[in-house]
N, C-alpha and C positions, 0 to 999 in steps of 0.2 A: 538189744538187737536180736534179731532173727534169723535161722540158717535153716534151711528146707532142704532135703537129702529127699527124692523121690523114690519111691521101691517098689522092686516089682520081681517077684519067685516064686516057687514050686507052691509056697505056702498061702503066697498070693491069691494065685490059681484056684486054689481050692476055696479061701475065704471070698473069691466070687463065684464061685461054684453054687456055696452055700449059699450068697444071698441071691442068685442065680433062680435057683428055686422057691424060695422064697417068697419074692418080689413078681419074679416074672421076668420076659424079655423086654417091655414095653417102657422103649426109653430107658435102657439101663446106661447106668456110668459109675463105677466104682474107681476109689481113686486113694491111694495107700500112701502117706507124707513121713519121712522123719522130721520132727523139727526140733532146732536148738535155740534156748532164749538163756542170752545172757545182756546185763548193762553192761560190763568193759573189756574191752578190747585185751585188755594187760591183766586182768585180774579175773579167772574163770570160778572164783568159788561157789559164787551165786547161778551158776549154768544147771539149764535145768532140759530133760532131754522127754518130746511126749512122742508119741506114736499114735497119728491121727488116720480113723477110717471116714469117708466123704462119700456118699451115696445119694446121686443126684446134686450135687452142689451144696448137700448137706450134711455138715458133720452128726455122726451117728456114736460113734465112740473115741475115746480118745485114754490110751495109757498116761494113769498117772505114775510119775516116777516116786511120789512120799510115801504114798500108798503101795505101789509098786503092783497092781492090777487095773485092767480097762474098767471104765467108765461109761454108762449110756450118758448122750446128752438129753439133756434136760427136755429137747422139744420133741423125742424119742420116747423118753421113759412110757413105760407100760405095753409098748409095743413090742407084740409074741418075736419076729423075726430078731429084732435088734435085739429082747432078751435073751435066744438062744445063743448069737453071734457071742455077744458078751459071758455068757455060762461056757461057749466052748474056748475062747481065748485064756480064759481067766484058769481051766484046767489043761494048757498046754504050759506045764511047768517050766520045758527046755527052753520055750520063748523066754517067759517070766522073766526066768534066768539071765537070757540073752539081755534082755532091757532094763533090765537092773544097771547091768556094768556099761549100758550104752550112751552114758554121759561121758564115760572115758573112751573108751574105742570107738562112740561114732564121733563126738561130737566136739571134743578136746581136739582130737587125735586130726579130722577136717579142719580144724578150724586152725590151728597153725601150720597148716599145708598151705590154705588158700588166703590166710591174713592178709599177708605183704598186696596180694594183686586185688584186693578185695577192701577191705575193714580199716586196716594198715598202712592202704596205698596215698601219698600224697603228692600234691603238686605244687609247685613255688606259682605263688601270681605276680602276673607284669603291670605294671602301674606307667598308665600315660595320663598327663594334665593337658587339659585343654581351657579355652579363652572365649566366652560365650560374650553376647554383646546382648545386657539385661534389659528389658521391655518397662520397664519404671523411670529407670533416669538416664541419659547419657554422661554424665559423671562419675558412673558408678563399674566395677568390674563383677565379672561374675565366672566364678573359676569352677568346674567339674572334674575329679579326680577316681578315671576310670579303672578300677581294678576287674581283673578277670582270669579265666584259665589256672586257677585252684582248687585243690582239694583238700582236705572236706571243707562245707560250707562254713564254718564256724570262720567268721574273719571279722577284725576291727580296724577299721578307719576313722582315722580320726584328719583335722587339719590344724597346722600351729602358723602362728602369725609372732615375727620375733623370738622366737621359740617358747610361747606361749600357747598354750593349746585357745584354739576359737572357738566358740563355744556357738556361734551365731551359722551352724551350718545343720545340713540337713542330707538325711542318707538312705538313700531307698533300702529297699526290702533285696535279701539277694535270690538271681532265680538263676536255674538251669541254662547251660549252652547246650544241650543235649549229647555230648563225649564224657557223661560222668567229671566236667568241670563247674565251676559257678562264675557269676560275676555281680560286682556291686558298682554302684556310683553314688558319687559324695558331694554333693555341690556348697560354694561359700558365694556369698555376696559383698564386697565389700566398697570405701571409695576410697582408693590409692594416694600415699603420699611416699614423697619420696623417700631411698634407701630403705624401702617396707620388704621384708623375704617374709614369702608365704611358702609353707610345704605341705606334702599330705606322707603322713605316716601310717602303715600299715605294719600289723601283728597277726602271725598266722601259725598253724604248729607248723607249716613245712620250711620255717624260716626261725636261722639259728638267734637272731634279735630283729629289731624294727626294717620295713623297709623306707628308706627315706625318699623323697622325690621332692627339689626344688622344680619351685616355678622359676622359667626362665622367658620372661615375655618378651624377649630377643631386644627392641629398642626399647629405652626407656616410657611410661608412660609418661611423665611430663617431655622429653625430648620429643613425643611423639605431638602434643598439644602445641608445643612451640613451633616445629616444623609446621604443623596447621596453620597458625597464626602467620608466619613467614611467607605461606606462599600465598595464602589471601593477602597479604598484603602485596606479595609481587604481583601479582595480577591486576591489584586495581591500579598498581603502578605504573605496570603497563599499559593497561588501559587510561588512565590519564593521559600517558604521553601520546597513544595514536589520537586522543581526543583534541589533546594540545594541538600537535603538528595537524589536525585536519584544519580547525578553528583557524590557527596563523595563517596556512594557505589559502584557507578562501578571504581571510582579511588583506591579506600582501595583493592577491589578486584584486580587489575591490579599491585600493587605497595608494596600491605602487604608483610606479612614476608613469606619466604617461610620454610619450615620444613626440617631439616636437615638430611642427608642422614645418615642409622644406618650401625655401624659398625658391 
């Protein structure tokens, strides 16, 4: 990880002073960085602290802390200005000094101040399942298990069927909400029989074990087939009978009695 501490003083001032003359006015931009790189968050041994100079959008020097004096870069070297900058950094001993111990005072010492809201900070994600109606077969369901609003990105979904993990699903890549949250989705394909419980399980560091989430498809799916079936069937049932009763009446009219003629 990376931690950027921007600086700017009296010493500043002067190391653009110097390249000031140097260089010229023409298009200048000087630009002075603390930076800290460590991999873990818990574990600072490996924290390493440089002091980078930028002129024009390019690095020119840069303090090494093993070595513990600046450095030209590489796309610099031989050039007269950057070698004087670096011959006078490198005999300002009370610097030297200063950056030597700036892995502890700058960079330890920021970096457990601003973890928790920073590095540290995490979010529980909310998990909703939803019921998509799949483009292949109409026998078939198709379930999406949308997780979102956590932090950090690292999360695992999974989905179990009987409490079996299913292996037959598929999970997008996770991308930015833009509020420093993420979100992922998990979709399964499957074709329902009855008393089947499907969930989607999620693992996240900001959660003390799994988050579980049954599907709950509110009516049953075969209850839901049956009802289908039932009302096609009332329907043609009722249409039978108005087809019935039209048929009878115009027969009754056709064939009833006729009224006999008065004497």
């Amino acid at each position: 990880m990376r931690m950027i501490l921007p600086v700017w003083n009296q010493q500043s001032t002067a190391k653009a002073f110097f390249l000031l003359c140097c260089f010229g006015t023409d298009g200048f931009v000087l630009q002075l960085t603390k930076e800290c790189f460590f991999s873990d968050t818990q574990e600072t041994k490996d924290m390493e602290f440089t002091y980078v100079f930028t002129f024009n959008k390019q690095i020119i020097t840069v303090y090494n802390q093993t070595l513990g004096i600046f450095l030209e870069a590489e796309a610099w070297m031989g050039a007269d200005p950057v070698d004087y900058l670096v011959d006078y950094l490198n005999k300002e001993k009370k610097l030297l000094k200063q950056l030597k111990t700036a892995v502890d005072t700058v960079c330890r010492s920021n970096m457990m101040k601003h973890l928790d809201r920073t590095a540290g900070r995490t979010a529980k994600p909310s998990v909703t399942i939803e019921s998509l109606v799949p483009q292949v077969s109409t026998y078939s369901t198709r379930l999406v298990c949308h997780v979102h609003g956590f932090y950090p990105e690292q999360i695992i979904v999974k989905w179990y069927k009987n409490g079996e993990e299913y292996p037959q699903s598929t999970t997008t890549a996770v991308w930015p909400n833009g509020d420093w949250t993420y979100q992922v989705k998990s979709y399964m394909e499957f074709t329902p029989h009855m008393r089947d419980e499907y969930m989607c399980v999620v693992k996240h560091n900001s959660l003390d074990g799994s988050l579980i989430v049954k599907w709950d498809p509110g009516m049953d799916i075969f209850s839901r087939y049956y009802s289908i079936i039932a009302t096609v069937i009332f329907v043609i049932g009722v249409l039978s009978c108005f087809a019935g009763l039209i048929f009878w009446r115009s027969g009754f009219s056709s064939y009833g009695y006729q009224q006999l003629p008065k004497n």
